[in-house]
KOLTORZA-601677 format. One record per atom (N, C-alpha, C, CB): x, y, z; residue number from 0; atom name. Coordinates in steps of 0.05 Angstrom, whole numbers. Each point is the difference from the previous one (the first is absolute). Glycine has a CB too. Layout:
+--------+--------+--------+-----+------+
!     px !     py !     pz !   n ! atom !
+--------+--------+--------+-----+------+
!      X !      Y !      Z ! NUM !   CA !
...
+--------+--------+--------+-----+------+
//
This chain:
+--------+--------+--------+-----+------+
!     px !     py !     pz !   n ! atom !
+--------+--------+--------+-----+------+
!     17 !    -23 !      0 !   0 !    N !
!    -17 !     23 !      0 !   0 !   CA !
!     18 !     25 !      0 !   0 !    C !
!    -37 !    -25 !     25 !   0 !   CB !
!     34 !     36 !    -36 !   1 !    N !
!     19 !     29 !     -4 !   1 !   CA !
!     -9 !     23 !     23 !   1 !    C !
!      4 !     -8 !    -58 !   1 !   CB !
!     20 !     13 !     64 !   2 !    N !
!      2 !     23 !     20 !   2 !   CA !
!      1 !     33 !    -10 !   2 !    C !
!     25 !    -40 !     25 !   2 !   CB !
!    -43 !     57 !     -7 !   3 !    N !
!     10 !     31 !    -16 !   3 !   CA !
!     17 !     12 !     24 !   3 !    C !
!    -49 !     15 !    -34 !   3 !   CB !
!     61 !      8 !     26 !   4 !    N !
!      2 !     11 !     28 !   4 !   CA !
!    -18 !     33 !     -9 !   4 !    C !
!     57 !    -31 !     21 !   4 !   CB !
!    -55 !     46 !     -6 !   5 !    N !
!    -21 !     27 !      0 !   5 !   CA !
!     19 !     22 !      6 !   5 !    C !
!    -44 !    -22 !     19 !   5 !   CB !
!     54 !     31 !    -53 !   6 !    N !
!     25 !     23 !      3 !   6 !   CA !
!    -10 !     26 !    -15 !   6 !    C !
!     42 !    -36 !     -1 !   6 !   CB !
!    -29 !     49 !     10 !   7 !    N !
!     -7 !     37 !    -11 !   7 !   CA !
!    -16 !     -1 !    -30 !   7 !    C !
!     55 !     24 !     22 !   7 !   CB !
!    -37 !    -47 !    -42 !   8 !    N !
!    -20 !      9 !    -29 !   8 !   CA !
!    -28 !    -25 !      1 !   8 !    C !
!     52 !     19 !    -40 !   8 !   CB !
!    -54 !    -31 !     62 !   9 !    N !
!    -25 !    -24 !     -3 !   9 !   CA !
!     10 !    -25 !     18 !   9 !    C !
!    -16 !     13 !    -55 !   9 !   CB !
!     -1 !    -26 !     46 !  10 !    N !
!     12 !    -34 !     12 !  10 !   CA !
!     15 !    -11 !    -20 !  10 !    C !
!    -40 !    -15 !     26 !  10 !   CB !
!     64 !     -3 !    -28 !  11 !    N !
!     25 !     -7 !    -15 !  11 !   CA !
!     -9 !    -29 !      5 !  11 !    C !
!     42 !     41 !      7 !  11 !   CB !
!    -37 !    -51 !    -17 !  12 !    N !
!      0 !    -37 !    -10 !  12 !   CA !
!     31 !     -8 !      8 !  12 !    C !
!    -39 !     -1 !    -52 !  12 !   CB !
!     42 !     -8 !     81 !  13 !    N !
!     29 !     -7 !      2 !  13 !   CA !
!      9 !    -24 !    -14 !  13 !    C !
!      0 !     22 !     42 !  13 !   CB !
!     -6 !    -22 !    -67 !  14 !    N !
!      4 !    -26 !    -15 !  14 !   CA !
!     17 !     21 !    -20 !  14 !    C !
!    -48 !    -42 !      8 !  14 !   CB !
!     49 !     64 !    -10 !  15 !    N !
!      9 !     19 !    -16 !  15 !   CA !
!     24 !     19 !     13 !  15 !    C !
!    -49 !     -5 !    -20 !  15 !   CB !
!     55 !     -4 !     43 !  16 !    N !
!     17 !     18 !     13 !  16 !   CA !
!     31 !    -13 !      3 !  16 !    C !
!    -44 !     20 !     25 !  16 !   CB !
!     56 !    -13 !    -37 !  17 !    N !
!     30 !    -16 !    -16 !  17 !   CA !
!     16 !     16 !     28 !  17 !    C !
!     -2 !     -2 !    -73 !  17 !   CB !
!     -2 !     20 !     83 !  18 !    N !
!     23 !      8 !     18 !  18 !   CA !
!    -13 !     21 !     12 !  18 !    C !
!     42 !    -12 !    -25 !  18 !   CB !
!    -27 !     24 !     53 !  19 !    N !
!     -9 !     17 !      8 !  19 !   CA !
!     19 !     20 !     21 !  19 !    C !
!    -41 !    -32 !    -14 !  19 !   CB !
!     40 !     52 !     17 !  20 !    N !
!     22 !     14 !      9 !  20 !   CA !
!     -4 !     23 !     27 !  20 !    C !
!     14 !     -9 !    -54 !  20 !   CB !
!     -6 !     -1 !     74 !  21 !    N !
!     -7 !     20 !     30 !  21 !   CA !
!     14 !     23 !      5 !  21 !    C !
!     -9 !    -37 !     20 !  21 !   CB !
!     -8 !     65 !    -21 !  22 !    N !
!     19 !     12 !      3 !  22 !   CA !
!    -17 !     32 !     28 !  22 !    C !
!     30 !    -25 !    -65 !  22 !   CB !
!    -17 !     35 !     73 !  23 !    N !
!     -8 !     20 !     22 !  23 !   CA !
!    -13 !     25 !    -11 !  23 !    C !
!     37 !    -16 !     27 !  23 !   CB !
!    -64 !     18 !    -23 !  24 !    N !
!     -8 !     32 !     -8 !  24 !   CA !
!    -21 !     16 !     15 !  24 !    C !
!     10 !    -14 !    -44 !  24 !   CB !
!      2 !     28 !     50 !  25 !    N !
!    -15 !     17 !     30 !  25 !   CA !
!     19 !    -16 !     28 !  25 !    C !
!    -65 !      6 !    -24 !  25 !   CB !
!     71 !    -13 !     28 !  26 !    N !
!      2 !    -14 !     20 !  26 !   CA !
!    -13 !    -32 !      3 !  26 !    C !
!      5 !     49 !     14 !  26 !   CB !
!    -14 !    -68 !    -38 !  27 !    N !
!    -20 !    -12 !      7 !  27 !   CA !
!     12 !    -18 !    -30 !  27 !    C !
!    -43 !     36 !     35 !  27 !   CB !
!     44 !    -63 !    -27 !  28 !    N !
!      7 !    -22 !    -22 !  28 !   CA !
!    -20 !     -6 !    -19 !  28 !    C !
!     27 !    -19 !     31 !  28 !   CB !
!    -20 !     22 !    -55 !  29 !    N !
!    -14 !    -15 !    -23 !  29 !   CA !
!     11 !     -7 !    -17 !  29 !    C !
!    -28 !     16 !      5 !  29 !   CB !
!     16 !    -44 !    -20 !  30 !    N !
!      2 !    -17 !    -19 !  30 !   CA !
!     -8 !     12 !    -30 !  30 !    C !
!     -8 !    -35 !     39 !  30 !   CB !
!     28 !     36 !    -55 !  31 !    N !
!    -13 !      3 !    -29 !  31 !   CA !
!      4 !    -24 !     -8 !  31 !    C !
!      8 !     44 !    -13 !  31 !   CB !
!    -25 !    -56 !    -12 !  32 !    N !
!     -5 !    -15 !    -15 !  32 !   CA !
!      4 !      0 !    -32 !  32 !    C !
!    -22 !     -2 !     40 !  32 !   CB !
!     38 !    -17 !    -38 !  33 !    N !
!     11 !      2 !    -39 !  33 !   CA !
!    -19 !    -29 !     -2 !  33 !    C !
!     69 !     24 !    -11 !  33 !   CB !
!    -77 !    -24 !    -27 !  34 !    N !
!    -15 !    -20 !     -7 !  34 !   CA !
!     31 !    -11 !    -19 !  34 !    C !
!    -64 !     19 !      1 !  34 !   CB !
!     73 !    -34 !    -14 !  35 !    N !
!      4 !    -15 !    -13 !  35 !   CA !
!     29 !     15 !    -23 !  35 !    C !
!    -58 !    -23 !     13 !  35 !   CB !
!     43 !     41 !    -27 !  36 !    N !
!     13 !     33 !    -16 !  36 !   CA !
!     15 !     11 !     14 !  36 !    C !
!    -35 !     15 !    -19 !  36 !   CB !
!     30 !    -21 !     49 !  37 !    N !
!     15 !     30 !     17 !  37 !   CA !
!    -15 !     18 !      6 !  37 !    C !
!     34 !     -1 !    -20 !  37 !   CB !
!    -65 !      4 !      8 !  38 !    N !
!    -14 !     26 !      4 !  38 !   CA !
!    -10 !     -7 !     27 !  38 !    C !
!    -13 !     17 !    -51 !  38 !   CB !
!     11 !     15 !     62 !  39 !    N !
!    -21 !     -2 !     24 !  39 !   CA !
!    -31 !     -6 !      5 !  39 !    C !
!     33 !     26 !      5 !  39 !   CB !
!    -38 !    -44 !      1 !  40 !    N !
!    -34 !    -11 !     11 !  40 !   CA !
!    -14 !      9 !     29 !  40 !    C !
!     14 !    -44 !    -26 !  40 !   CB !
!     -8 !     55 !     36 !  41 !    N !
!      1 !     11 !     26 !  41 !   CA !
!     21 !      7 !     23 !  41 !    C !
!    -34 !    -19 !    -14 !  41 !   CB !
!     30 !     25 !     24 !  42 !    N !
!      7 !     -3 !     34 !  42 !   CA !
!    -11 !     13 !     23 !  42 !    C !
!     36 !     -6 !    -18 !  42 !   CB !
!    -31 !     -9 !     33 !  43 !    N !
!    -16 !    -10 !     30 !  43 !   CA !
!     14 !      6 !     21 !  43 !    C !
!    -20 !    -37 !    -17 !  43 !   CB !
!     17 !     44 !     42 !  44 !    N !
!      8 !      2 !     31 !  44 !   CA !
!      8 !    -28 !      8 !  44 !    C !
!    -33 !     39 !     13 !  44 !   CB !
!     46 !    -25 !      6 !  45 !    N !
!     16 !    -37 !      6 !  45 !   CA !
!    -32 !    -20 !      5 !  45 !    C !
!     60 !     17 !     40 !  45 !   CB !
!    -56 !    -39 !    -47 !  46 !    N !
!    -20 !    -13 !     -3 !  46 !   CA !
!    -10 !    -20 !     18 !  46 !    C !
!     12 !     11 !    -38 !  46 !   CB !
!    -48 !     -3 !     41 !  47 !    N !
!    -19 !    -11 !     13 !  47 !   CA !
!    -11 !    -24 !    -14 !  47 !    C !
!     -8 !     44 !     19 !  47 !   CB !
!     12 !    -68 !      4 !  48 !    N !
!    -15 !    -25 !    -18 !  48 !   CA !
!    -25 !     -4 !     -7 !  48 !    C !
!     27 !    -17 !     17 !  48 !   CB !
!    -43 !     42 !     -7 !  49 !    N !
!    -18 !      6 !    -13 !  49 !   CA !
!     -5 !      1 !    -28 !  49 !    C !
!      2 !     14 !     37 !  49 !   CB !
!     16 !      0 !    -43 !  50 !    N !
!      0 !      6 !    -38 !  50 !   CA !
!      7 !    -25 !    -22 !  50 !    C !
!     20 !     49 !     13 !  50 !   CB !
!    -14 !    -72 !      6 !  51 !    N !
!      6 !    -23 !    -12 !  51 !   CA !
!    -25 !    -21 !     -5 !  51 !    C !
!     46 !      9 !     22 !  51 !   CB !
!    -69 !     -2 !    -18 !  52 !    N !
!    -26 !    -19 !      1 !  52 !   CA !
!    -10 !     -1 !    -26 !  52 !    C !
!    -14 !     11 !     45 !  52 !   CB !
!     13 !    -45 !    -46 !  53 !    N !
!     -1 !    -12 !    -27 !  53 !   CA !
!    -33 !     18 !    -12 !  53 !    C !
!     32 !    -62 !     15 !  53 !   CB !
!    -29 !     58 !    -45 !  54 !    N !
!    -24 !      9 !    -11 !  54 !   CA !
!    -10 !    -24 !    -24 !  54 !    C !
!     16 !     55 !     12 !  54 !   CB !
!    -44 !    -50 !    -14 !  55 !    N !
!    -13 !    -25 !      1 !  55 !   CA !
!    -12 !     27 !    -31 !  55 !    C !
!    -11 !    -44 !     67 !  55 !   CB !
!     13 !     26 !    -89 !  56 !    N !
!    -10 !     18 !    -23 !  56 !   CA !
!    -32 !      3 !     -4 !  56 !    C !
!     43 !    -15 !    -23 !  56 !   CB !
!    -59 !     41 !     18 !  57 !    N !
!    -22 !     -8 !      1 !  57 !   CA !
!    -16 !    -13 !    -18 !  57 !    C !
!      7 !     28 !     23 !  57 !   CB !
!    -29 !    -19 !    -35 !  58 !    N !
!    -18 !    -14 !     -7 !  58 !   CA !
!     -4 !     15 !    -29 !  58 !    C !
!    -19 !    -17 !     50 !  58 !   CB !
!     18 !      5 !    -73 !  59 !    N !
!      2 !     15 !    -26 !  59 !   CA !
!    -28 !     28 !     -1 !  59 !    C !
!     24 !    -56 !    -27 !  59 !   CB !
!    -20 !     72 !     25 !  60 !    N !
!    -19 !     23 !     -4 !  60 !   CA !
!     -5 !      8 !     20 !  60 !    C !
!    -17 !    -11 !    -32 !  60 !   CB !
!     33 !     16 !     60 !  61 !    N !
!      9 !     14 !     17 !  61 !   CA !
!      4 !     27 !     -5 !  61 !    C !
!     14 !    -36 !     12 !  61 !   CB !
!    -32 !     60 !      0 !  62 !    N !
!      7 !     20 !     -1 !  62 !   CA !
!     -1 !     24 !     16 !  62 !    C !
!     -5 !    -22 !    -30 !  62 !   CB !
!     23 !     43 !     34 !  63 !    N !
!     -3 !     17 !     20 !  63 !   CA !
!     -5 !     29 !    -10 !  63 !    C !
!     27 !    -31 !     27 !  63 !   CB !
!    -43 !     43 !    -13 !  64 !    N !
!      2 !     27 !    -17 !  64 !   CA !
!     23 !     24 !     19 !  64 !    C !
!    -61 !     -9 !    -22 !  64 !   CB !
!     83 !     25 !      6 !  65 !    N !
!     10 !     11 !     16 !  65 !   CA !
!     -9 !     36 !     -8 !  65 !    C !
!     40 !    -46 !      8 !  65 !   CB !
!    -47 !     58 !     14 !  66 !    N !
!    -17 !     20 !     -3 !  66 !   CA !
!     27 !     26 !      5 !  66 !    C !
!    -57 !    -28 !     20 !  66 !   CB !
!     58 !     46 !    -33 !  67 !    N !
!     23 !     10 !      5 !  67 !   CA !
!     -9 !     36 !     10 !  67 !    C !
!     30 !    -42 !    -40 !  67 !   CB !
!    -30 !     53 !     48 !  68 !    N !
!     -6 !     34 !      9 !  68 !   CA !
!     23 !     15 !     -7 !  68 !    C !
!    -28 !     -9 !     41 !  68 !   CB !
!     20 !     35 !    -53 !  69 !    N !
!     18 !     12 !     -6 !  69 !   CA !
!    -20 !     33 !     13 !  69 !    C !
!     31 !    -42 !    -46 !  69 !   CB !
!     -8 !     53 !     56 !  70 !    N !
!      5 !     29 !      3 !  70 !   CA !
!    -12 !     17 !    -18 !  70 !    C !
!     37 !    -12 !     19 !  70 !   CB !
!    -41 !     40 !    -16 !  71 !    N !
!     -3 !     24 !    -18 !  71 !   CA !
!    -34 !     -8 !    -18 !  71 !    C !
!     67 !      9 !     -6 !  71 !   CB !
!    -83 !    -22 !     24 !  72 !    N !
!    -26 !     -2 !    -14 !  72 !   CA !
!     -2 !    -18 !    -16 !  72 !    C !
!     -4 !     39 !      4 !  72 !   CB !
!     25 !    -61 !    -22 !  73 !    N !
!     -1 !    -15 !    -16 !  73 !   CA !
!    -20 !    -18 !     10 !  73 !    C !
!     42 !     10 !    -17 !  73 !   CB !
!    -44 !    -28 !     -6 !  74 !    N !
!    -25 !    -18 !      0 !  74 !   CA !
!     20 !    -26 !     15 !  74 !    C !
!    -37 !     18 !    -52 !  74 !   CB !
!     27 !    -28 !     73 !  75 !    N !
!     12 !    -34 !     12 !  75 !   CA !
!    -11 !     -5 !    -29 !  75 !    C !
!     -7 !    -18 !     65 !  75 !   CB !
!     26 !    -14 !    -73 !  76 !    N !
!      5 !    -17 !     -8 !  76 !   CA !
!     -8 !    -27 !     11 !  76 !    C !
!     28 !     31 !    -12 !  76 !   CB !
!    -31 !    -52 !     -6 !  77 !    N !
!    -14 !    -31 !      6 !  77 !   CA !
!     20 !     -7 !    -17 !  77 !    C !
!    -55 !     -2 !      7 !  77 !   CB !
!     71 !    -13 !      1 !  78 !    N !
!     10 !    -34 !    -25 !  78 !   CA !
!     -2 !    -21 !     14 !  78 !    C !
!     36 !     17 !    -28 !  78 !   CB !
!    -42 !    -36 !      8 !  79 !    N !
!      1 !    -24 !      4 !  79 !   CA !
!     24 !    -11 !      1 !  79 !    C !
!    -38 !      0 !    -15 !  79 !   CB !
!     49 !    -24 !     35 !  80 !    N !
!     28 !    -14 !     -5 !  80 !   CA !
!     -7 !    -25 !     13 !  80 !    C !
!     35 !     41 !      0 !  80 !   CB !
!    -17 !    -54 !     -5 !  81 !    N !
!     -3 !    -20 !      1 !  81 !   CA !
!      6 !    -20 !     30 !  81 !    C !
!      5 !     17 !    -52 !  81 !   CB !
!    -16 !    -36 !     65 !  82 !    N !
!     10 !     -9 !     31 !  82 !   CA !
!     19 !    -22 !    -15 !  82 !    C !
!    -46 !      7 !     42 !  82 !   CB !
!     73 !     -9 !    -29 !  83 !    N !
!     12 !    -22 !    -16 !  83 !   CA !
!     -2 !    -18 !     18 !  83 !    C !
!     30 !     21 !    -29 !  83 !   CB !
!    -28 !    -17 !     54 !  84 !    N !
!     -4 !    -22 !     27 !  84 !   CA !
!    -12 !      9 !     22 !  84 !    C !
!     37 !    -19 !    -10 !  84 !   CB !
!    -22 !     11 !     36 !  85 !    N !
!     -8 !     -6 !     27 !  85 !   CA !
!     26 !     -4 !     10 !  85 !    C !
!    -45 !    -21 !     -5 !  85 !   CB !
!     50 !     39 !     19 !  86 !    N !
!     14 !     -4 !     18 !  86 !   CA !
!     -4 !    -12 !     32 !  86 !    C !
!     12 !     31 !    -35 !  86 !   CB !
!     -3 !    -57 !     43 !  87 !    N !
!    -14 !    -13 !     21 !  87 !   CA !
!     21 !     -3 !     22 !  87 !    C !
!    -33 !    -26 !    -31 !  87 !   CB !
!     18 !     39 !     48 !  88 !    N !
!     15 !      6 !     33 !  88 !   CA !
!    -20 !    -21 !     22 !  88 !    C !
!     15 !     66 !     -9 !  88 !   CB !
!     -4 !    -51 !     30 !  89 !    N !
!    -15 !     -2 !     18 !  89 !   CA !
!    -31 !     10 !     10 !  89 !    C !
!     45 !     -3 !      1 !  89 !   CB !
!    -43 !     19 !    -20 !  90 !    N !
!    -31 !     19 !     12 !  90 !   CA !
!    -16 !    -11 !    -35 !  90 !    C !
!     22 !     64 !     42 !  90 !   CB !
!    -35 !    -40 !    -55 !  91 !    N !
!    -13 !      2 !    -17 !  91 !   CA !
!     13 !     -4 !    -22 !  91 !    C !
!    -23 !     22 !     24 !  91 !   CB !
!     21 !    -26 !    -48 !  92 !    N !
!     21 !      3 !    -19 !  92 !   CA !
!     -2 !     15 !    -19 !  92 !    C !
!      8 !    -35 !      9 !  92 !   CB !
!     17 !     50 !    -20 !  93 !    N !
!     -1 !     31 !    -11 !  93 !   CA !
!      0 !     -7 !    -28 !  93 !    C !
!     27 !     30 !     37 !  93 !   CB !
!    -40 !     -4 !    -49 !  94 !    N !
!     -4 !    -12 !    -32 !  94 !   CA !
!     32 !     16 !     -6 !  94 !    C !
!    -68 !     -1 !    -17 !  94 !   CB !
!     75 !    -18 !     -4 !  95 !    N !
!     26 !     14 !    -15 !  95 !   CA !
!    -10 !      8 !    -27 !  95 !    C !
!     38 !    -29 !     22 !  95 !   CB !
!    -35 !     59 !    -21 !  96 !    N !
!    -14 !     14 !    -25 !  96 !   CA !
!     28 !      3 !    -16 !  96 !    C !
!    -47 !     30 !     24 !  96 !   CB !
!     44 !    -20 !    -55 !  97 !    N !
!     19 !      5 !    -22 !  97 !   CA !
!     24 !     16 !     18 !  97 !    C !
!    -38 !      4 !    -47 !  97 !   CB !
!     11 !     25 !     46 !  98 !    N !
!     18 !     17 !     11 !  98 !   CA !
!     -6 !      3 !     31 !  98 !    C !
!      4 !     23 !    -45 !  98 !   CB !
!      8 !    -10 !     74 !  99 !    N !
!    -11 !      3 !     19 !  99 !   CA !
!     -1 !     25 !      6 !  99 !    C !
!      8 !    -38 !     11 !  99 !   CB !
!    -33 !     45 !      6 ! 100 !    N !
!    -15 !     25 !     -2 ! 100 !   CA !
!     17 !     25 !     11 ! 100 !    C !
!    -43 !    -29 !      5 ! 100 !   CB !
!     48 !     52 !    -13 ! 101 !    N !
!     11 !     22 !      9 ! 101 !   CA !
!     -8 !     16 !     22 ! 101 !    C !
!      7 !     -3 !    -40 ! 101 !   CB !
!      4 !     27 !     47 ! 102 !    N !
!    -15 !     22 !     20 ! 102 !   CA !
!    -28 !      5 !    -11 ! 102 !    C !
!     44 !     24 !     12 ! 102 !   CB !
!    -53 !    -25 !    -43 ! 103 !    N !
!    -13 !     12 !      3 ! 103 !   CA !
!    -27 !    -12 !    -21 ! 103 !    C !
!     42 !     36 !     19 ! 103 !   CB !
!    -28 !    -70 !     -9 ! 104 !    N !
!    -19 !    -16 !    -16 ! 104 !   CA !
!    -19 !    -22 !     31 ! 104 !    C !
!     42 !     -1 !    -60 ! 104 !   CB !
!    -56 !    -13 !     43 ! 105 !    N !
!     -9 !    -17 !     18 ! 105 !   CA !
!    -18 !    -25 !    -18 ! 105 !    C !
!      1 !     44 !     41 ! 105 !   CB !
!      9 !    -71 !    -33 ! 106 !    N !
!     -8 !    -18 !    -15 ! 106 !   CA !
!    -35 !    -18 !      8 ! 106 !    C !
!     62 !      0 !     -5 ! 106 !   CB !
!    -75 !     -1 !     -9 ! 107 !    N !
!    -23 !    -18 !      3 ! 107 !   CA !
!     -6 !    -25 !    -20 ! 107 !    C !
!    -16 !     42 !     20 ! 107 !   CB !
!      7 !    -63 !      5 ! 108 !    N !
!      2 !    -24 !    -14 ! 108 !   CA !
!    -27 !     -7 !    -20 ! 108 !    C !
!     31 !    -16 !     42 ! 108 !   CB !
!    -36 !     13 !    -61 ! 109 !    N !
!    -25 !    -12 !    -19 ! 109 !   CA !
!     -7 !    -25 !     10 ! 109 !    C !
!     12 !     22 !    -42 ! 109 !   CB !
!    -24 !    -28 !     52 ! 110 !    N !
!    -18 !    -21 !      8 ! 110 !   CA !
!    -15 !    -21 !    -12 ! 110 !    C !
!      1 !     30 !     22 ! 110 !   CB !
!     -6 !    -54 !    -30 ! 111 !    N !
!    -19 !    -17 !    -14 ! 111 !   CA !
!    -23 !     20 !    -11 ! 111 !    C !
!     10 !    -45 !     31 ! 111 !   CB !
!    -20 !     49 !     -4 ! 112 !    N !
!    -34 !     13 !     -9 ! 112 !   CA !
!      3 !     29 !    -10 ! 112 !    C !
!    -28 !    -27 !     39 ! 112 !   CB !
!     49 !     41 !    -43 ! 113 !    N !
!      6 !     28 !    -15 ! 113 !   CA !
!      1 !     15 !     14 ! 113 !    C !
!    -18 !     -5 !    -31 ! 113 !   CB !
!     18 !      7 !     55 ! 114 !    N !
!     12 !     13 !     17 ! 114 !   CA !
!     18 !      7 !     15 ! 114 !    C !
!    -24 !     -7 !     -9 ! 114 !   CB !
!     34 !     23 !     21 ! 115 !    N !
!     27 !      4 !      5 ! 115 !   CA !
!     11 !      6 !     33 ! 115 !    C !
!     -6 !     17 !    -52 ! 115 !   CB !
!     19 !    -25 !     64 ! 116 !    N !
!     20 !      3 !     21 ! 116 !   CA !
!     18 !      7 !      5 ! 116 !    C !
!    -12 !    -17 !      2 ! 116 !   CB !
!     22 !     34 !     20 ! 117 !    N !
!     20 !     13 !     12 ! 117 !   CA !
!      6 !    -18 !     18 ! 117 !    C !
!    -11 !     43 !     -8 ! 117 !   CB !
!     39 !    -61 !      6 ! 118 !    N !
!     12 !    -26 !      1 ! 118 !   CA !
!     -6 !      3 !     28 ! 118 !    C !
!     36 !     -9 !    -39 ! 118 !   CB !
!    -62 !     -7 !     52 ! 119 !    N !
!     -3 !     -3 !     32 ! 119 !   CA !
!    -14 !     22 !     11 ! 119 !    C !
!     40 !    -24 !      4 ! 119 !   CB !
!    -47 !     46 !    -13 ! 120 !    N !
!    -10 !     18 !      5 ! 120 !   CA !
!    -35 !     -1 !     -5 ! 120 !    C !
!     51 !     20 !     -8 ! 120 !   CB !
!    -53 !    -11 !    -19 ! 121 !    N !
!    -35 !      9 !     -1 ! 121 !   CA !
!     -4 !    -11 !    -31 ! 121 !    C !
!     -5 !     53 !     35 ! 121 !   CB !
!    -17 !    -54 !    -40 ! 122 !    N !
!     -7 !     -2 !    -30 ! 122 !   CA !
!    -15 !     22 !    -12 ! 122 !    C !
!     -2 !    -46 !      8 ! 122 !   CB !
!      5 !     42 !    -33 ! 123 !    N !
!     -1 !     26 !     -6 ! 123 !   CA !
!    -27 !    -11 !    -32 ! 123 !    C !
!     65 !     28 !     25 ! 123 !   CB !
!    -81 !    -13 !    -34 ! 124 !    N !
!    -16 !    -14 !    -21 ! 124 !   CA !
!     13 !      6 !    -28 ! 124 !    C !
!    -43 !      4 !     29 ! 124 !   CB !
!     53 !     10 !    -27 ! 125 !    N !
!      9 !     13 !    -37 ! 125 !   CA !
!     24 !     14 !     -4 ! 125 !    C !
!    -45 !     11 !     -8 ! 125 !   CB !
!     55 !     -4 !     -3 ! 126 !    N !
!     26 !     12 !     -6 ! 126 !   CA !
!     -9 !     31 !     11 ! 126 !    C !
!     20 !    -33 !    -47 ! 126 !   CB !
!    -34 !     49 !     46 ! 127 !    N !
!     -7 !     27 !      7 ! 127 !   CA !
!      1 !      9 !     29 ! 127 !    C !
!    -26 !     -6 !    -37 ! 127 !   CB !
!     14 !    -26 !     51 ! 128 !    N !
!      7 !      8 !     28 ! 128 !   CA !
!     26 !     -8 !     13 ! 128 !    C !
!    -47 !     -2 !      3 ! 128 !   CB !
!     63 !    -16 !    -14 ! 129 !    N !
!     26 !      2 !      5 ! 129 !   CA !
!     14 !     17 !     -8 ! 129 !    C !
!     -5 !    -33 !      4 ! 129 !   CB !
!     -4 !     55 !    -16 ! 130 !    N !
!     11 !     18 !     -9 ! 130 !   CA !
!     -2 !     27 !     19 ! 130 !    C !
!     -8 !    -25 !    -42 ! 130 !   CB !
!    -11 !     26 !     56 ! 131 !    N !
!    -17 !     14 !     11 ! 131 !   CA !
!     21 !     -9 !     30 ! 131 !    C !
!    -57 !      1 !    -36 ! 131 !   CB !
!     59 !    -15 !     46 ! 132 !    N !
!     10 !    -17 !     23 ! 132 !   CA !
!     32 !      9 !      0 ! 132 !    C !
!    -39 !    -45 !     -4 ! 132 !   CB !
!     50 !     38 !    -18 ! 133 !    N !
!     31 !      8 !     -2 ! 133 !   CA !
!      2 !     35 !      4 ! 133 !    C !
!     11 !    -46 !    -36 ! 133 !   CB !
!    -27 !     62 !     33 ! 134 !    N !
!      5 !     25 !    -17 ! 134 !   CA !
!     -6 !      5 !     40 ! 134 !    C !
!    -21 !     11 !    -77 ! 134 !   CB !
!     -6 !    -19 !     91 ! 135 !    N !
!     -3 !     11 !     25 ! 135 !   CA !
!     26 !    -20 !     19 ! 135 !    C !
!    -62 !     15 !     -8 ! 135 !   CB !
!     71 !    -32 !     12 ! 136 !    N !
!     25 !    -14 !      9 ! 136 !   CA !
!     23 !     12 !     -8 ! 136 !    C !
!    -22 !    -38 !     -1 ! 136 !   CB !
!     36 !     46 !    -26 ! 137 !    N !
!     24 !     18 !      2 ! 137 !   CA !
!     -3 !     26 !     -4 ! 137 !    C !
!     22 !    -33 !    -10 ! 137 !   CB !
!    -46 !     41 !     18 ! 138 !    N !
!      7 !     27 !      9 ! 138 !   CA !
!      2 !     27 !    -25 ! 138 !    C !
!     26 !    -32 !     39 ! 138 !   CB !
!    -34 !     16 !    -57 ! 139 !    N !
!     -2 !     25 !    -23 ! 139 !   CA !
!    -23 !     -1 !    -24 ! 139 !    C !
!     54 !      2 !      7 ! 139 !   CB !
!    -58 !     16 !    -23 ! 140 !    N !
!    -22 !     -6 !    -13 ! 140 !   CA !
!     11 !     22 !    -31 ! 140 !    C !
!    -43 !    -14 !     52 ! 140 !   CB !
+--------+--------+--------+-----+------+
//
């Protein structure tokens, strides 16, 4: 079962991580990550075995909507992306989206019956009111 870990550009597939290199910034250890090329794939804080929990792929036509807000009156945003897995811990298990959500995004899950969820939180009926929900939660409109 393939492992991710959860670094600055996303979750990394340590099946892809050819080397990796520790070094001091701020006062405070972290790991960069080279894939294969040499290029960088992330890096991470010294590391919690937390970030090592296997992921279980989901289910074909899995989807999340990531709702994004923007500043200066613009219109929020809806896209669709895709859930590629599950990440499985101890508690609940986290969806692993394409991309992961920003300051100033926030992800909801599509549901069988077409509806949508804020992972453990609330449900929501349509794309408009998760829209509506993100815009009053971070704080801007």
């Amino acid at each position: 079962m393939p492992q991710f870990i959860d670094t600055d550009r996303g979750y990394v597939n340590l099946d892809h991580v050819r080397r990796s290199q520790r070094r001091v910034a701020n006062g405070k250890p972290e790991w960069t990550l080279f894939d294969a090329e040499d290029r960088v794939i992330g890096t991470v804080p010294d590391f919690d075995p937390g970030q090592f929990l296997p992921v279980i792929s989901a289910a074909p036509g899995s989807f999340a909507v990531m709702v994004t807000i923007y500043g200066d009156g613009e219109t929020p945003t809806a896209d669709e992306m895709p859930i590629l897995g599950w990440k499985v811990g101890s508690g609940d298990p986290e969806a692993v989206l394409l991309e992961a959500p920003v300051g100033n995004q926030m992800a909801f899950l599509r549901q069988p019956a077409g509806n949508y969820v804020r992972q453990y939180e609330q449900e929501f009926a349509d794309i408009p009111e998760c829209i509506a929900y993100a815009v009053e939660m971070l704080g801007k409109s």
